[in-house]
C-alpha positions in Angstrom: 37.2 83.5 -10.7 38.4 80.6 -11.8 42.1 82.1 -13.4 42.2 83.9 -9.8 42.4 80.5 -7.8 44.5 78.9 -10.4 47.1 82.1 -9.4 46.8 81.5 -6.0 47.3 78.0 -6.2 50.4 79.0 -8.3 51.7 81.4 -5.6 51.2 78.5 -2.8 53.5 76.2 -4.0 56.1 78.8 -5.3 56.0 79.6 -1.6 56.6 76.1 -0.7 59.5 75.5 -3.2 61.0 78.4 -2.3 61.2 77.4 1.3 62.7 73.6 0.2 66.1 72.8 -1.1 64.3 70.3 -3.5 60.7 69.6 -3.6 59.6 66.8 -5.7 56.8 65.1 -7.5 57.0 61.9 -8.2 54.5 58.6 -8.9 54.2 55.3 -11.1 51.0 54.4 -12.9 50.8 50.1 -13.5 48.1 48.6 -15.3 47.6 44.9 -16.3 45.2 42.2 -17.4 44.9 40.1 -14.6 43.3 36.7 -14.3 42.7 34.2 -10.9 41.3 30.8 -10.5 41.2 28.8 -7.2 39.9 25.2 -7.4 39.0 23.2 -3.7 38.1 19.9 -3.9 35.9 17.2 -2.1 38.3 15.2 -0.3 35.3 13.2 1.8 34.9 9.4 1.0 32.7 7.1 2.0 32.7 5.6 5.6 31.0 3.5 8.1 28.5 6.3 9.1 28.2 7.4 5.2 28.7 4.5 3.2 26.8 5.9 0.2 28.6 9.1 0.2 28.6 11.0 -3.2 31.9 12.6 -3.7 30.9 16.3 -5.1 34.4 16.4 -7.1 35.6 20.3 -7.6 34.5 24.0 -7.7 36.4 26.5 -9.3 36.1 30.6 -8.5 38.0 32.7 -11.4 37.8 36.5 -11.8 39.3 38.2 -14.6 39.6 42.5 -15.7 41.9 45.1 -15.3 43.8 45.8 -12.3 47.1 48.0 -10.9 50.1 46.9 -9.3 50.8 43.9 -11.3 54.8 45.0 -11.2 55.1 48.2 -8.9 52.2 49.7 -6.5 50.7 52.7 -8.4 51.4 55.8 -6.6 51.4 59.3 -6.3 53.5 61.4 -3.8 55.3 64.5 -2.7 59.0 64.6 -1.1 61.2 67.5 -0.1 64.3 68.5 1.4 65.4 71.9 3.3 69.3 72.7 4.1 69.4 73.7 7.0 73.2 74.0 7.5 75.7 72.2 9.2 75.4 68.8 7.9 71.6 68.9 9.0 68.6 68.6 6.7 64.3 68.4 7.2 62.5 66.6 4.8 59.0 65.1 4.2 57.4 62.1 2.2 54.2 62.0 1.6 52.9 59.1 -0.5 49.2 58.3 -1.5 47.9 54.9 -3.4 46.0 55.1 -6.5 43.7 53.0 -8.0 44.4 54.0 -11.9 42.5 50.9 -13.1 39.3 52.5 -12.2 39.9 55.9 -11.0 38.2 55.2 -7.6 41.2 55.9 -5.3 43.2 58.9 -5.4 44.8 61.6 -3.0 42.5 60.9 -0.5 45.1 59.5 2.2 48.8 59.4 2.3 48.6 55.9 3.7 51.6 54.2 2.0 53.8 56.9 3.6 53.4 60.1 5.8 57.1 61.2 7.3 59.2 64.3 9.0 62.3 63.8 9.6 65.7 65.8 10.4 68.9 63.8 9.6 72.2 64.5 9.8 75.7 63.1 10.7 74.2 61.4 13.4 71.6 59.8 11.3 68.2 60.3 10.4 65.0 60.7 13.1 61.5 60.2 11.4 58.2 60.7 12.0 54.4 59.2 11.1 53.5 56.7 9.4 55.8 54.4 7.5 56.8 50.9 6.2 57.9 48.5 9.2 61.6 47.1 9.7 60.0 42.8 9.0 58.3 44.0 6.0 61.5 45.0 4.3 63.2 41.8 4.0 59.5 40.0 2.5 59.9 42.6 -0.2 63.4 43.7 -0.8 64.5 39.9 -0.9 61.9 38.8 -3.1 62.1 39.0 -7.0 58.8 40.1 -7.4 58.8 43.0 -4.7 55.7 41.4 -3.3 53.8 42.9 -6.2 51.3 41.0 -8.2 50.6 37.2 -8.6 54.4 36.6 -7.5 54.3 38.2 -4.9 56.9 36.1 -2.0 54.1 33.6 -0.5 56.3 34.0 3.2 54.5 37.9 3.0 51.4 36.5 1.6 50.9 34.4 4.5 52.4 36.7 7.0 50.0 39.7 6.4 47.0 37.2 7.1 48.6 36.0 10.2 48.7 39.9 11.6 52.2 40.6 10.8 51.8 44.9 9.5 53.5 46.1 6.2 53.3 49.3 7.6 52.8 51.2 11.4 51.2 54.6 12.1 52.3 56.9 14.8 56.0 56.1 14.7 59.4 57.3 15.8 62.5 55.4 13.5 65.6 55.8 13.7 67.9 55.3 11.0 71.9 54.8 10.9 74.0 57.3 8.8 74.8 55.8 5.7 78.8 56.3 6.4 79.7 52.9 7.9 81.1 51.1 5.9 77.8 49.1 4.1 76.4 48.3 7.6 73.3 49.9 8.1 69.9 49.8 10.3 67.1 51.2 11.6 64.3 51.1 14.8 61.0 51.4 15.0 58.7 52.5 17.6 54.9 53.1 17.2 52.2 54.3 19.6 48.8 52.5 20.2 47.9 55.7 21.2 44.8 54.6 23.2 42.8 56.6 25.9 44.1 55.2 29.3 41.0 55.3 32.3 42.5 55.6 36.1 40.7 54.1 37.9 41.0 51.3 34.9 37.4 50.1 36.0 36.4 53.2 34.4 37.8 51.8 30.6 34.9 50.8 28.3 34.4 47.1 27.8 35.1 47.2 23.9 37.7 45.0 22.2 40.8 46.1 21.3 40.8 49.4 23.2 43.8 49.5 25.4 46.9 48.3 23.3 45.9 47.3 20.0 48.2 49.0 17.4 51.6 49.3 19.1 54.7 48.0 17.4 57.9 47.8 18.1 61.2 46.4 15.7 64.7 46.5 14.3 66.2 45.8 11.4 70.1 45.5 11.0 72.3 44.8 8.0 75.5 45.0 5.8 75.3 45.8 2.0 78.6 46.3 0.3 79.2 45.1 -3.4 77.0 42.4 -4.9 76.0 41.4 -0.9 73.3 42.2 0.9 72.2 40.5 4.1 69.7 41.5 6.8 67.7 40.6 9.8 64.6 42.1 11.3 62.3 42.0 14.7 59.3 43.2 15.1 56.5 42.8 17.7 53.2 44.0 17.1 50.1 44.5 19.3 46.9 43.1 17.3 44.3 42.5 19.9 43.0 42.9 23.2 40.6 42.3 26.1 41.0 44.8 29.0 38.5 42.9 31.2 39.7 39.4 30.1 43.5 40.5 30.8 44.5 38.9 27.3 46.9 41.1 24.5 47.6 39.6 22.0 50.8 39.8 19.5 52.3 38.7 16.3 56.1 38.4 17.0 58.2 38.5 13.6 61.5 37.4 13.3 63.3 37.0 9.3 66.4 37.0 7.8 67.1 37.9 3.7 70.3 38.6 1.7 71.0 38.5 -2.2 74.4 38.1 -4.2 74.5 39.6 -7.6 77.5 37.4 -9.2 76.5 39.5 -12.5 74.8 37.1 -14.9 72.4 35.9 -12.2 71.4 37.3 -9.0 70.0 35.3 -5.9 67.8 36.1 -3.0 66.8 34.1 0.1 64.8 34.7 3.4 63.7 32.5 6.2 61.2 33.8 8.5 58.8 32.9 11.6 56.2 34.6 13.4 54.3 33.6 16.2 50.6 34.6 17.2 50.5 34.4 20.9 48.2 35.8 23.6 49.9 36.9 27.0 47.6 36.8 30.1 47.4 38.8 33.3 46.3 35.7 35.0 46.8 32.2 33.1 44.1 30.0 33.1 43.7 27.3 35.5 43.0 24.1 33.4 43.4 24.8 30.0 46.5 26.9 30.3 45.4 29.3 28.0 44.9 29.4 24.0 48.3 27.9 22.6 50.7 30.0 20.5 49.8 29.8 16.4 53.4 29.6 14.7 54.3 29.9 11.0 57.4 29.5 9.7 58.7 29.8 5.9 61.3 30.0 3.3 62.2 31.8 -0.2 64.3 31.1 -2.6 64.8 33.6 -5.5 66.7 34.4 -9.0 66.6 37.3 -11.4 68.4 37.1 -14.7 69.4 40.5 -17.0 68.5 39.2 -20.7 69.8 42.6 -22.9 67.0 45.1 -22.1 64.4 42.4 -20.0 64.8 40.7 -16.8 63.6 36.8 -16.4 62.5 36.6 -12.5 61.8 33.5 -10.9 61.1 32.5 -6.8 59.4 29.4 -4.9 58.5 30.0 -1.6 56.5 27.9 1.1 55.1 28.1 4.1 53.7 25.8 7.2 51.4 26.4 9.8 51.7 25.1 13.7 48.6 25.6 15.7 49.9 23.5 18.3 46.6 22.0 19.4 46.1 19.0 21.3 46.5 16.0 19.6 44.2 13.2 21.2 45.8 9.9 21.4 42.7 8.0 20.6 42.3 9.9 16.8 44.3 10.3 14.4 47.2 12.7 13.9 45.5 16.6 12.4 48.2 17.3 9.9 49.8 21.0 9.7 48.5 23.1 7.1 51.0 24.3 4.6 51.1 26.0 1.0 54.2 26.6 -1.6 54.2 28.7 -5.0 56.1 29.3 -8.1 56.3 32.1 -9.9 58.1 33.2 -12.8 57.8 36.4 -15.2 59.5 38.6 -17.3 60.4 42.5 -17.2 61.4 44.5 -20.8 62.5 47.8 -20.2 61.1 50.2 -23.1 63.2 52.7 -21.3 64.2 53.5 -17.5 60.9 54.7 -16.5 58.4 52.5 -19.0 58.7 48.3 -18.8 56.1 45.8 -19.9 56.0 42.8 -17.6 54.3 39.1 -17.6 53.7 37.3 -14.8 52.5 34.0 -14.1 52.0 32.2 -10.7 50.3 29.0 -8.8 49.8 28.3 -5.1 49.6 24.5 -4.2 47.5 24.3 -0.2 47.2 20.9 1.9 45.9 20.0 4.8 43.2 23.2 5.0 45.9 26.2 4.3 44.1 28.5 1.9 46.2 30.9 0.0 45.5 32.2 -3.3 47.6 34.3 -6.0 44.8 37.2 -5.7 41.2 37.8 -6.5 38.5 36.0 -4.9 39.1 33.7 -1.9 38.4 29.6 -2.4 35.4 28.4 -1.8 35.7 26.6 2.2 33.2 24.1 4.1 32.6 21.1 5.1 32.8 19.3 1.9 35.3 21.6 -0.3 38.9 22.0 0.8 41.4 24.8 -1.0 43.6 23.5 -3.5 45.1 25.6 -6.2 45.3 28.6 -7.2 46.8 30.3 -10.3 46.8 33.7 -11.8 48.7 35.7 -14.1 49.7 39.4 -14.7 50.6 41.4 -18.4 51.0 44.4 -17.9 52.9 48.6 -18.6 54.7 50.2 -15.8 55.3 54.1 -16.4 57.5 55.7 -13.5 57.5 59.6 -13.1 
């Protein structure tokens, strides 16, 4: 029974080869030993209500084992290609992410990619799910690929705030690759909600009507060591039919790298703004105001024989633009930086060991970490630091 399934199973994807130009299976496995620590502190005094106060110093969180991902995100996926004549091609991608640490996550969803798409001279059209046009400068203009403890704090940051890495139920477009190093792409994804006519009929559930559309652009020019690019993307992360409130995270970044051989740089600059559009503003208050963030990277890899020495500091500030009473005093803006440095060695073109090592500096109430466990937050600690290293093996198939 057993040798007759394995035959069928054999037949299947002959079948399916057959029918491809190229079908292909492909995947990276990343281990490493991984270690996180995040201190807050007491920052409370003594004051004319508490004059005795009893400052409670600092508590630390730490975790420490084996995790993935420390250089690339382990994977496992499936691509192909059909010629279909005349300049025109169909292919798929479908990509799953593994958990090889532990086992616990395999091809159960292909939720780091799902595509169709048909390209040609004209460009390429695809479908599903996929990564979105802002994410791509966060992680191709970062050292560290937003992978691991160095991962580009500007991503770090924006992912909490509600900016997507990736969209379901999309239509992209891409450029042809024939113009002369400029390229692009747009983006357009479906909340794919029920709509109720009359719209007293909708449910009165959050999030119902809206939530999960995006829509962005990203346009660049690559030619030689250059590479410059600048993305938009608006995407729908809340809503209230019966409040009349939808609520976006608006992205807007900018990245390029120069490879002048010995050294190569990379930069980004990017905001985002949370804000809530109403059907009817509020009288008084005006409404919640908009939440910004804004921050920068700065970036440098350097080719040491068979290694790579990689190296970024990033930061980031928050503006919740609340009202600032004139009789207290000024609430200062949260804000966090981090520097990370590490080192690649290439065993061969599909095998590296890698070392990582990272620290996040917060003030005035931001709270990011490097990974693991979150800080410890009340009314008597405040997030500091947090550091974390990675050492780890890539393998690439």
């Amino acid at each position: 029974m057993k040798k007759s399934l394995v035959a069928l199973a054999a037949l299947a994807v002959a079948g399916v080869a057959s029918a491809q130009s190229s079908v292909t299976l492909f995947g990276v496995v990343d281990a490493s030993i991984s270690s996180y620590s995040s201190t807050s502190r007491d920052l409370n005094g003594a004051t004319i209500l508490d004059p005795f106060y009893l400052n409670q110093g600092s508590v630390k969180v730490s975790q420490r084992g084996l995790t993935n991902s420390g250089y690339n995100s382990s994977r496992l996926g499936f691509r192909g290609t059909e010629d279909l004549g005349g300049g025109l091609a169909a292919s798929f991608w479908l990509e799953a992410p593994i958990t090889n640490d532990d086992g616990a996550t395999g091809v159960s969803t292909f939720a780091r990619r799902s595509t169709v798409s048909l390209s040609g001279g004209f460009g390429e059209v695809r479908l599903g799910r996929d990564y979105t046009p802002t994410f791509w400068n966060h992680t191709v203009f970062d050292p560290f690929g937003t992978n691991g403890v160095g991962t580009n704090l500007v991503h770090t940051a924006a992912a909490d705030f509600g900016h997507p890495t990736r969209a379901s139920n999309t239509i992209g477009y891409f450029l042809p690759p024939n113009l002369g190093g400029f390229y692009g792409q747009l983006q357009y994804g479906f909340h794919e909600k029920v709509k109720y006519s009359p719209g007293l009929a909708t449910p009165d559930v959050a999030n119902n009507s809206r939530t999960g559309r995006y829509v962005g652009g990203r346009f660049g020019y690559a030619n030689g060591p250059l590479d410059v690019a600048i993305a938009y993307g608006s995407a729908t992360v809340g809503d209230e039919f019966y409040v009349g409130t939808t609520t976006k995270v608006n992205t807007l970044n900018l990245g390029a790298s120069y490879d002048f051989g010995p050294v190569k740089l990379f930069g980004e600059v990017s905001r985002l703004k949370n804000k809530v559009d109403y059907e009817v503003t509020p009288l008084f208050t005006g409404g919640r105001a908009d939440e910004d963030l804004t921050g920068y990277l700065l970036g440098v890899t350097v080719p040491v024989g068979a290694g790579l020495i990689r190296a970024s500091y990033s930061r980031v500030k928050y503006d919740n633009n609340a009202f600032q009473s004139p009789f207290l005093p000024a609430v200062a803006d949260p804000k966090a930086s981090k520097l990370a440095l590490g080192y690649v060695h290439n065993l061969s073109k599909r095998t590296a060991l890698y070392a990582t090592i990272a620290r996040v500096s917060n003030k005035n109430g931001a709270d990011l970490t490097v990974g693991g466990p979150a800080f410890i937050s009340n009314t008597v600690f405040t997030p500091k630091n947090s550091t974390g290293y990675d050492f780890g093996i890539r393998h690439a198939f």
